[in-house]
N, C-alpha and C positions, 0 to 999 in steps of 0.2 A: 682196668682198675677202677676207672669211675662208674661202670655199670655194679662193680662187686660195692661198692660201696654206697650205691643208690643215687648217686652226684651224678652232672650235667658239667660240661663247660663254661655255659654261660653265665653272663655278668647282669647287674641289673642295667640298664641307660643312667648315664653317668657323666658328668661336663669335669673337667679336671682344669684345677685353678693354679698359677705361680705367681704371688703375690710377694710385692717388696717395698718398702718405702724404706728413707734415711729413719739411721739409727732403733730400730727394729729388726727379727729375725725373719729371713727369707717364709716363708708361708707354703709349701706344697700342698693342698688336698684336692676333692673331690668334692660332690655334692649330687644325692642320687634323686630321679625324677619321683614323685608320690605317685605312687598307685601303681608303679611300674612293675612289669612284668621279673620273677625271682628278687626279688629286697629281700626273702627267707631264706635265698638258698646260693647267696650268691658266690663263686666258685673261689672266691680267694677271702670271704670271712670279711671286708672291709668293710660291709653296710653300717653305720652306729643309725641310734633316732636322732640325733643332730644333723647329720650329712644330708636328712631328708628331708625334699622342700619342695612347693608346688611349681613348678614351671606354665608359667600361664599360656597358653595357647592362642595365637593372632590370627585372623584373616589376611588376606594378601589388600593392600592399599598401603595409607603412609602407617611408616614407623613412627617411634618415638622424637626420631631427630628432625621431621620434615621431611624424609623422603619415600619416595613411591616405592614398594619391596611387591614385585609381580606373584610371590606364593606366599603361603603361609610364613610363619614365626614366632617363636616362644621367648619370653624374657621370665627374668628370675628376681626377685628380691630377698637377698642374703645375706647377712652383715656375717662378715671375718674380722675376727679377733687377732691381731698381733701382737707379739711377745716383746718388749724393750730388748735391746742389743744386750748379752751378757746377761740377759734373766734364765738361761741354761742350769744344768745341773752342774754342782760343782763350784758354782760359780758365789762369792760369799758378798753382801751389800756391805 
């Protein structure tokens, strides 16, 4: 079926977040790597241009916390937006 309809499987690379603090709505998303390989065509439609964000790529030595990390590693800078408790639909101030 994915051949008859010119589609692939595949996902773009992807970090998936669960985010929650008091009195605000739990948080589920994603966030896709820039420049990543299918962001056009990715098999489940999820990509938005919000989701997508540079992942900066590290050499192996110290991290950000002070410690020695022997490979490489990528960190991300992302602000997530959460919704107050009860700001859902339906729901009347």
């Amino acid at each position: 079926m994915l051949e008859a309809l010119n589609r692939h499987p595949w996902r773009p690379a992807h970090l998936h977040f669960m985010i929650t603090a008091p009195n605000h709505e739990r948080l589920v998303t994603h966030v896709f790597r820039e420049g990543g390989d299918y962001l056009d065509s990715d098999a489940v439609f999820g990509v938005r241009s919000s989701l997508i964000a540079n992942w900066q790529d590290h050499p192996p030595g110290e991290d950000p916390y002070g410690q020695h990390i022997d490979r490489g590693y990528c960190t991300l800078d992302f602000e997530f937006v959460l919704s107050p408790s009860g700001f859902g639909a339906g729901v009347r101030a």
